[in-house]
C-alpha positions as a LaTeX table, in Angstrom:
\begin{tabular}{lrrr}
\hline
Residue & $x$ (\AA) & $y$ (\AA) & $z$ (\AA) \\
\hline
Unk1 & $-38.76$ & 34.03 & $-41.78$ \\
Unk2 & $-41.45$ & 31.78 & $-40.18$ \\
Unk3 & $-43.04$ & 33.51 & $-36.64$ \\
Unk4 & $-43.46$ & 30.14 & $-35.40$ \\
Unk5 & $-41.21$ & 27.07 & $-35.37$ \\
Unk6 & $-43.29$ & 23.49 & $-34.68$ \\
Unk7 & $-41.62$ & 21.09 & $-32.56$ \\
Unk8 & $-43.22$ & 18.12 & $-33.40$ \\
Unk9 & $-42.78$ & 14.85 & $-30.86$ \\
Unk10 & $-42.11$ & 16.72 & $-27.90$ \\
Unk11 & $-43.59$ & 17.28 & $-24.57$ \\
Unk12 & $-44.63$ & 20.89 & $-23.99$ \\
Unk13 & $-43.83$ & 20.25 & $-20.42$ \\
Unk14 & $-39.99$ & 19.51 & $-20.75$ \\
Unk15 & $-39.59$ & 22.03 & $-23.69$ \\
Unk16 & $-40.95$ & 24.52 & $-20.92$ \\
Unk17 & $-38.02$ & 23.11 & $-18.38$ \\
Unk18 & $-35.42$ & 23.42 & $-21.64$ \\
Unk19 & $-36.89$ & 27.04 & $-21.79$ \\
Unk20 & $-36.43$ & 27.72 & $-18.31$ \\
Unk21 & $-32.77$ & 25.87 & $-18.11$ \\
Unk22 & $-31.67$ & 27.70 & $-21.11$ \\
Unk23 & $-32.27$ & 31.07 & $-19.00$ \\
Unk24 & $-31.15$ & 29.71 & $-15.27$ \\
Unk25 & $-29.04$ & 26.82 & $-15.69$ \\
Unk26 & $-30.52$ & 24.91 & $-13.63$ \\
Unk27 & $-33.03$ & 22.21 & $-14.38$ \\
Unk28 & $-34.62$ & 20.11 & $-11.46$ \\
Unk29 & $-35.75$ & 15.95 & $-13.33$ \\
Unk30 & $-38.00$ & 13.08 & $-11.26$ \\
Unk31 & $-38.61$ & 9.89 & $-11.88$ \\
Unk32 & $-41.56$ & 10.41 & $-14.29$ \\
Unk33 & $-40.11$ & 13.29 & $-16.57$ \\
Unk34 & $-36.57$ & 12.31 & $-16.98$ \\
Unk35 & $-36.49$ & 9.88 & $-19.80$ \\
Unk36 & $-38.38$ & 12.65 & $-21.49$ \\
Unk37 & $-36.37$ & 15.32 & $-20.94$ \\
Unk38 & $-33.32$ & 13.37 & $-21.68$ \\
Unk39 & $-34.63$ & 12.40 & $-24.74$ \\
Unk40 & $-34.90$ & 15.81 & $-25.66$ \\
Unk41 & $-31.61$ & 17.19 & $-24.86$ \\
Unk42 & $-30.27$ & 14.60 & $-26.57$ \\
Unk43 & $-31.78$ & 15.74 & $-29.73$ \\
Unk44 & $-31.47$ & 19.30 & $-29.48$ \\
Unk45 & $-27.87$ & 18.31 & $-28.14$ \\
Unk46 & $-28.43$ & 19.72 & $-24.85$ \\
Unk47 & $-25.45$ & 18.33 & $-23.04$ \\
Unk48 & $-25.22$ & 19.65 & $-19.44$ \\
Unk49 & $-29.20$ & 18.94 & $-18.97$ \\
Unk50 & $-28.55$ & 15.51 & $-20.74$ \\
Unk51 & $-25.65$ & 14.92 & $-18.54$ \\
Unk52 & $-27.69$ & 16.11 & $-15.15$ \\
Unk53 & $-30.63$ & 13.11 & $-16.51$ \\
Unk54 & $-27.88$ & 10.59 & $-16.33$ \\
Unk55 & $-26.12$ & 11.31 & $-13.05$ \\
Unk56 & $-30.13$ & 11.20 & $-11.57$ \\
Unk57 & $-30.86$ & 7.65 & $-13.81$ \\
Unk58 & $-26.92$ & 6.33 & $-12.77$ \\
Unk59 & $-27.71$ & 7.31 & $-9.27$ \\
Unk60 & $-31.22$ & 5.21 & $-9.29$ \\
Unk61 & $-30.11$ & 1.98 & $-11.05$ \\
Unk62 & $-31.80$ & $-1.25$ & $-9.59$ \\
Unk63 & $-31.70$ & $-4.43$ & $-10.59$ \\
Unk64 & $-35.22$ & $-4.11$ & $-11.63$ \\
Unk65 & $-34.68$ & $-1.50$ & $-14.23$ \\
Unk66 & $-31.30$ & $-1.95$ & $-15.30$ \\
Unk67 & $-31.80$ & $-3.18$ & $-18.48$ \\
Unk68 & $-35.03$ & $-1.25$ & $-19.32$ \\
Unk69 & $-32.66$ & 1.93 & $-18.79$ \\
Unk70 & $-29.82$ & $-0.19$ & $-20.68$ \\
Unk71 & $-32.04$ & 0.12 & $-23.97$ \\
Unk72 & $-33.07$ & 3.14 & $-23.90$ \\
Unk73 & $-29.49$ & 4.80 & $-23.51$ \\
Unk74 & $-29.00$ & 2.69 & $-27.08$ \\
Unk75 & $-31.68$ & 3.89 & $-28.76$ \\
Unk76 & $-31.33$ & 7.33 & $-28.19$ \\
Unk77 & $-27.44$ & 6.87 & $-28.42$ \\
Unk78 & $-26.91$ & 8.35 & $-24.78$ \\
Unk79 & $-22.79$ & 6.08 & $-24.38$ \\
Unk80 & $-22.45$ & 7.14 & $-21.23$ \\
Unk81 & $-25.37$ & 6.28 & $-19.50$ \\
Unk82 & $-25.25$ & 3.26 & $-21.72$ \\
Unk83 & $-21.83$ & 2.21 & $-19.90$ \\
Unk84 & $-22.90$ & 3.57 & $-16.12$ \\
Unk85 & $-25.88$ & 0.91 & $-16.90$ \\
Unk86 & $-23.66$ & $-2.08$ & $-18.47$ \\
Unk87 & $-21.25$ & $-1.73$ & $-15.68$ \\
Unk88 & $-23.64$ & $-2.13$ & $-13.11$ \\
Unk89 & $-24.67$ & $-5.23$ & $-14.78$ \\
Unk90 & $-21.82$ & $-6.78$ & $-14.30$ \\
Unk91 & $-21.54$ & $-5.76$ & $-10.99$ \\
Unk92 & $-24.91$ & $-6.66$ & $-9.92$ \\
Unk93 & $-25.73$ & $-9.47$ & $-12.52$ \\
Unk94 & $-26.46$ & $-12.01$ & $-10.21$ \\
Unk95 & $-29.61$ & $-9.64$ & $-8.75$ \\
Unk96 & $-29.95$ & $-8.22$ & $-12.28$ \\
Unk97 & $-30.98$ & $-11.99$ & $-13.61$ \\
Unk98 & $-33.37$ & $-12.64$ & $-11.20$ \\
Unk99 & $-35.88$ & $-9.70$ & $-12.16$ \\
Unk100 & $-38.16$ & $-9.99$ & $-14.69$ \\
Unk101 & $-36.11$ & $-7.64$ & $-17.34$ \\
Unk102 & $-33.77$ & $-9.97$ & $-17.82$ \\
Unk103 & $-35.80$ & $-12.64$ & $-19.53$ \\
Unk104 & $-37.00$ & $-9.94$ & $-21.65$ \\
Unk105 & $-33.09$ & $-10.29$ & $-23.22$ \\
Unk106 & $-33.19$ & $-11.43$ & $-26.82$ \\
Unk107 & $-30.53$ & $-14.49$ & $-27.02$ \\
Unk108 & $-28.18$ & $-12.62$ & $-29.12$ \\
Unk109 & $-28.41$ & $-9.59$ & $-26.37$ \\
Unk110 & $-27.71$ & $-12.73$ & $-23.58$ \\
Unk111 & $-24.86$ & $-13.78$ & $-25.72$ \\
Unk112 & $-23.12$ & $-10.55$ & $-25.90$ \\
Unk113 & $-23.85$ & $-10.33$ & $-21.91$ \\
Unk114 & $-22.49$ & $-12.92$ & $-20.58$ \\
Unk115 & $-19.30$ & $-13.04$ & $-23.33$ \\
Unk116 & $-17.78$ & $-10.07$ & $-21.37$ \\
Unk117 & $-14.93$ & $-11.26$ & $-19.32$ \\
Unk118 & $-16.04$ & $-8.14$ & $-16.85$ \\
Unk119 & $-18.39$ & $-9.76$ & $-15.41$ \\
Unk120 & $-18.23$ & $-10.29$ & $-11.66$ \\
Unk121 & $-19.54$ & $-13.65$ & $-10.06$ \\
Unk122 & $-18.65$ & $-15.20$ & $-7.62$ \\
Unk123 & $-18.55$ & $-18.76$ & $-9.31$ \\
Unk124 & $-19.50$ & $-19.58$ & $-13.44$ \\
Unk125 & $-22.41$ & $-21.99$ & $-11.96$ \\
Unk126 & $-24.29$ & $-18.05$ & $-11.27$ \\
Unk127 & $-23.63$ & $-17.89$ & $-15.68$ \\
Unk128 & $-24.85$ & $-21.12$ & $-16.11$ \\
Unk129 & $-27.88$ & $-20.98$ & $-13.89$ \\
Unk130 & $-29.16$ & $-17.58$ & $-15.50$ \\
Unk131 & $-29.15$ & $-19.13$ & $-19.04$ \\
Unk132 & $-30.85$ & $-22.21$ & $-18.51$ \\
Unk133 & $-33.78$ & $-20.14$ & $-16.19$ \\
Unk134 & $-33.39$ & $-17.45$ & $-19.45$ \\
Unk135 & $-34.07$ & $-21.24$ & $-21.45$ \\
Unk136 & $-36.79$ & $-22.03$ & $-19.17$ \\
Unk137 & $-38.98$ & $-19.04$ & $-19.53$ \\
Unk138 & $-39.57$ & $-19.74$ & $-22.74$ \\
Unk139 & $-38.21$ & $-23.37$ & $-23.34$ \\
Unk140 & $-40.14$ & $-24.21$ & $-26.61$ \\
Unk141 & $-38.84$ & $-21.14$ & $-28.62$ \\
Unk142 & $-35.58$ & $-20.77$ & $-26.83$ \\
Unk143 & $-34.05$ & $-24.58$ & $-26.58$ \\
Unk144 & $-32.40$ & $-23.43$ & $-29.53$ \\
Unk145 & $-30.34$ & $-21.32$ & $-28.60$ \\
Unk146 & $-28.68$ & $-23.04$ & $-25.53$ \\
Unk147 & $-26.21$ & $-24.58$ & $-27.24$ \\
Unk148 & $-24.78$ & $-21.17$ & $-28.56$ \\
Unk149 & $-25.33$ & $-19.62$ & $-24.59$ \\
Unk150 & $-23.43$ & $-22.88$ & $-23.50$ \\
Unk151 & $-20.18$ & $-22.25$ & $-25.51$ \\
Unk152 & $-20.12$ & $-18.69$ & $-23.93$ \\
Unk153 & $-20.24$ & $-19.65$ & $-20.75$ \\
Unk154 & $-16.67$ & $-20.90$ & $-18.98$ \\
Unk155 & $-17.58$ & $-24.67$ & $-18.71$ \\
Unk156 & $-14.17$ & $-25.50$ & $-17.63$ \\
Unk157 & $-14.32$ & $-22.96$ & $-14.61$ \\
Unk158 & $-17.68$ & $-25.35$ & $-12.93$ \\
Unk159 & $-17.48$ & $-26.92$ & $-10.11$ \\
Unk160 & $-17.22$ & $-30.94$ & $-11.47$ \\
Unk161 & $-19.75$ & $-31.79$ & $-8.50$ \\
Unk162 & $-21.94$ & $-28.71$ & $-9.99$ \\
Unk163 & $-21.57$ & $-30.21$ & $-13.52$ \\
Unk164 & $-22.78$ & $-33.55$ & $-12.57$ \\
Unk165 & $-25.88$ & $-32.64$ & $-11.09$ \\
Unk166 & $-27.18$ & $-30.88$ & $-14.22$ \\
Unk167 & $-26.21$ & $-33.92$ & $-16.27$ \\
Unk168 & $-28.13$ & $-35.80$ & $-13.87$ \\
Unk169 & $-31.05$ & $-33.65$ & $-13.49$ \\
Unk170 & $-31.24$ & $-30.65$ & $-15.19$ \\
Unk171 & $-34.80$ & $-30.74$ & $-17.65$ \\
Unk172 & $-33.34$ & $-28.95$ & $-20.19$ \\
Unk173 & $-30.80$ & $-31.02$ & $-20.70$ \\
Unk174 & $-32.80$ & $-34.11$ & $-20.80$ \\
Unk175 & $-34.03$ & $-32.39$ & $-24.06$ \\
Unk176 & $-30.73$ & $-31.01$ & $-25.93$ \\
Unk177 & $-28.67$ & $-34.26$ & $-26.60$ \\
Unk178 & $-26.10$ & $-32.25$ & $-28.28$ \\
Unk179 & $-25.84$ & $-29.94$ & $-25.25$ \\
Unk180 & $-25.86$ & $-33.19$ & $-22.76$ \\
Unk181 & $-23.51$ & $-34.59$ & $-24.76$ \\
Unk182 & $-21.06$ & $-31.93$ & $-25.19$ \\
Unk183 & $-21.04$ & $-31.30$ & $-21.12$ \\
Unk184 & $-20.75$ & $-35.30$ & $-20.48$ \\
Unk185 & $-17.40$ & $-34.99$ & $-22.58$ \\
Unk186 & $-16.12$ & $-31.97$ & $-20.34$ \\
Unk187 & $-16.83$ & $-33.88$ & $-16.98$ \\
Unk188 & $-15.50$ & $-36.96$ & $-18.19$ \\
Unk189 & $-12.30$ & $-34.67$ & $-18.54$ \\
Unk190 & $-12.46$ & $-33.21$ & $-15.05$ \\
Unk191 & $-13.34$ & $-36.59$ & $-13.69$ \\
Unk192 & $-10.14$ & $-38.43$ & $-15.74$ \\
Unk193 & $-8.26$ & $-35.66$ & $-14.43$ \\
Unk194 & $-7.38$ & $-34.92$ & $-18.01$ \\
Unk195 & $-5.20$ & $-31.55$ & $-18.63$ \\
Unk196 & $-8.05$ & $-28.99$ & $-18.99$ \\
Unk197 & $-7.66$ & $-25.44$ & $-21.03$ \\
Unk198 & $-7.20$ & $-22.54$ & $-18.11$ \\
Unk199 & $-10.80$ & $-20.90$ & $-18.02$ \\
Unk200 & $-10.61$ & $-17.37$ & $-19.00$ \\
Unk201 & $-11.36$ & $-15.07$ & $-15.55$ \\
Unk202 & $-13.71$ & $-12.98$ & $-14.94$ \\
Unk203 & $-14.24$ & $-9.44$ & $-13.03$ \\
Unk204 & $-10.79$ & $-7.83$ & $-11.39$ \\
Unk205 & $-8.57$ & $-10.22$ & $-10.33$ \\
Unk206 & $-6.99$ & $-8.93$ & $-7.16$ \\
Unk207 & $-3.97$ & $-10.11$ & $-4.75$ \\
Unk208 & $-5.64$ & $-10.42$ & $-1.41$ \\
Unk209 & $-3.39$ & $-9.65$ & 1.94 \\
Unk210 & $-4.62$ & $-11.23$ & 5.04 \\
Unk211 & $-3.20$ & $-10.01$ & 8.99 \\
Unk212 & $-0.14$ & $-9.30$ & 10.13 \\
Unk213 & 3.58 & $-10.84$ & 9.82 \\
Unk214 & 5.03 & $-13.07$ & 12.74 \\
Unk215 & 5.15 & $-10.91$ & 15.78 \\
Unk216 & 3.08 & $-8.25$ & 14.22 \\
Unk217 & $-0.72$ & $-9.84$ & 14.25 \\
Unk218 & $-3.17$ & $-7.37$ & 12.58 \\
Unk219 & $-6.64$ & $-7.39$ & 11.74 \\
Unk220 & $-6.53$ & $-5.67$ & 8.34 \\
Unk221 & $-7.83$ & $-7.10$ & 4.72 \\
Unk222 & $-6.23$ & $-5.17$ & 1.92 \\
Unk223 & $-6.29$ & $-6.18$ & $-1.78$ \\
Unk224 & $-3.67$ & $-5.18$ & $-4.94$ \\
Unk225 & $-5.31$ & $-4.51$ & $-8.05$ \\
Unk226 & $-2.39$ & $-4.87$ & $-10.54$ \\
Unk227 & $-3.68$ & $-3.26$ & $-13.46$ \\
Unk228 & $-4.28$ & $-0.23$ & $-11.91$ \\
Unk229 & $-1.60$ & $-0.31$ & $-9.34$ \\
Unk230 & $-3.72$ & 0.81 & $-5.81$ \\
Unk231 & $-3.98$ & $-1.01$ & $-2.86$ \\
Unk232 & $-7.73$ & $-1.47$ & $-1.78$ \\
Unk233 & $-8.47$ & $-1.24$ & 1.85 \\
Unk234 & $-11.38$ & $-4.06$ & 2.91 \\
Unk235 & $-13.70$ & $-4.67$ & 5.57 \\
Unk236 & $-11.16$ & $-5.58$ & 8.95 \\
Unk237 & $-11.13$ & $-9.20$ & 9.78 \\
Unk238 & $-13.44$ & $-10.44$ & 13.70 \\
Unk239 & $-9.79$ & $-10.08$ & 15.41 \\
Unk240 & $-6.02$ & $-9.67$ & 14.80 \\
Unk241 & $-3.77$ & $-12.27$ & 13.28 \\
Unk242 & $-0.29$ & $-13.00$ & 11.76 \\
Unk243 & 0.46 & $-16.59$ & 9.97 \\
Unk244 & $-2.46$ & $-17.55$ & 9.16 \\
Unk245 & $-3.76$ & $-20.04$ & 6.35 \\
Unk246 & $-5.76$ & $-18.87$ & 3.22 \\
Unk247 & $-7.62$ & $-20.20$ & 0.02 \\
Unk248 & $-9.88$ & $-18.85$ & $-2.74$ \\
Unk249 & $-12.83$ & $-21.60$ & $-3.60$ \\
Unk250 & $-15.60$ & $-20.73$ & $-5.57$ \\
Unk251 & $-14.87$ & $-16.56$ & $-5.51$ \\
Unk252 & $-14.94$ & $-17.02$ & $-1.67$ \\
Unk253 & $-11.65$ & $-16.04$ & 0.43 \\
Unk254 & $-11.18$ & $-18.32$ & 3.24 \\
Unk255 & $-8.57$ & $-17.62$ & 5.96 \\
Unk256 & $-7.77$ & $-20.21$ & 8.62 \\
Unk257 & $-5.54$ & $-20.90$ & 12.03 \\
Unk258 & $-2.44$ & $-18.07$ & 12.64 \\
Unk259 & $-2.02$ & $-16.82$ & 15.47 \\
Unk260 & $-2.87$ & $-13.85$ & 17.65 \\
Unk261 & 1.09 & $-12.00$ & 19.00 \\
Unk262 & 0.47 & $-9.09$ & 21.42 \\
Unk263 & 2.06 & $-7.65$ & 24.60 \\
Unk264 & $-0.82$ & $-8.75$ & 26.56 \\
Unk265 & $-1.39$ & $-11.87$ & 24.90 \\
Unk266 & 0.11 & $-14.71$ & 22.66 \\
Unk267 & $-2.55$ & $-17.45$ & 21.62 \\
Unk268 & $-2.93$ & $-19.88$ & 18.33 \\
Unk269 & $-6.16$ & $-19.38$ & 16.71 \\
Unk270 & $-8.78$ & $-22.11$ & 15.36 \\
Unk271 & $-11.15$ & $-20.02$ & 13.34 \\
Unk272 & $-12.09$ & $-20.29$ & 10.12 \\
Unk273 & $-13.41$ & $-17.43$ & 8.46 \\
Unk274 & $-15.08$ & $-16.53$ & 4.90 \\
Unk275 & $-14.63$ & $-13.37$ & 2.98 \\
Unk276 & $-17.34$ & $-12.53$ & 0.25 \\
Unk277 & $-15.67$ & $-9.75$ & $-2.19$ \\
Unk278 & $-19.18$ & $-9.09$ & $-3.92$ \\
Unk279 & $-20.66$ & $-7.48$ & $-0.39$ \\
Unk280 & $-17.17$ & $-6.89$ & 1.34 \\
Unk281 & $-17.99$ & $-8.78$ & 4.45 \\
\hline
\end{tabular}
């Protein structure tokens, strides 16, 4: 039998805080040593330490390091940090494609992104907008792929008035005739008012339950989500209501009139009122 064993690759540093979890259990990571010492544990399948370095990475995802952390949970084959990270990309991928990561994205890692019906926007214009500033980053290597990008994004679920101003102006499109020419055909649709193929949805779609009935006005926004059967409570609407009027445009919920029934007081309402779901306000 050998006397010493060589552990090649390693940092003597976290193999001293392996040492010293293997004998406590407990193990204390920072910003600067835990990719290391998750590496590690995941190699000497170390699964409580590796487990502690991804509740400390989950709990410090930004928008600036999402994806950074997003690769390296593939590499080393860490699944569930690997999901903690893709699902706040879809929560957060409208901050996500504004940092500097994101344009790092190969196209075929931008495909499989924005293909995944969980994504949560508030309107497919947010899609559309990251891949043609993804495009512009690099426009003379990347034009390429646009057309690919384009027939992953839900063309059918833009805003007509939104399509028409990137026919009319958008400079990448002034470039891809095939692209131009394959939106022009789509508006013409929505402008003909031809019968248009239901765009797929994306995020949770939720039943949305605004005020009070008749003479009970209340101030309370509740949602149903129907695939897991819970009731969601919301942030309260500026004052009580019953009857009033509501509409979804553009992932925005907008209630409007009702009325306000109380023992003190009985008086119709003229508000209008706008509920973001991405910020709950």
């Amino acid at each position: 039998h050998a006397s010493e064993v060589t552990l090649r690759d390693v940092c003597p540093q976290v193999i001293s805080r392996l040492i010293d979890f293997a004998y406590t259990s407990r193990i204390t990571v920072g910003e600067k040593c835990v990719l290391h010492v998750l590496l590690t544990a995941m190699r000497y399948q170390m699964e409580e330490v590796a487990k502690a370095c991804c509740d400390f990475l989950t709990k410090n995802l930004e928008p600036s390091n999402v994806i950074g952390i997003l690769r390296f949970a593939e590499e080393i084959g860490c699944t569930e940090l690997h999901l903690r990270a893709r699902e706040y990309i879809n929560t957060h991928f409208n901050e996500v494609t504004k940092e500097e990561e994101f344009f790092s994205l190969s196209h075929c890692q931008l495909l499989e992104l924005i293909s995944q019906d969980s994504l949560k926007v508030l309107c497919e214009s947010e899609v559309y907008k990251a891949c043609i500033d993804w495009v512009r980053w690099d426009a003379e290597s990347r034009a390429q792929y646009f057309h690919a990008l384009l027939n992953a994004v839900h063309i059918y679920a833009l805003p007509p008035t939104f399509l028409k101003r990137q026919l009319q102006s958008c400079p990448i499109l002034s470039k891809a005739n095939s692209c131009k020419d394959f939106l022009s055909k789509i508006f013409q649709d929505m402008a003909l008012r031809k019968p248009l193929p239901p765009p797929p949805h994306r995020g949770t779609q939720l039943i949305y339950i605004a005020g009070g009935y008749k003479q009970h006005s209340l101030d309370c926004l509740e949602a149903f989500d129907p695939r897991k059967n819970v009731w969601i409570k919301l942030a309260d609407m500026e004052s009580p209501c019953s009857g009033l009027g509501a509409c979804v445009l553009f992932g925005l919920l907008y209630t409007v009139g009702g009325r306000n029934l109380s023992l003190q007081n009985n008086t119709e309402s003229g508000s209008l009122s706008c509920y973001n779901p991405m910020t709950n306000e």
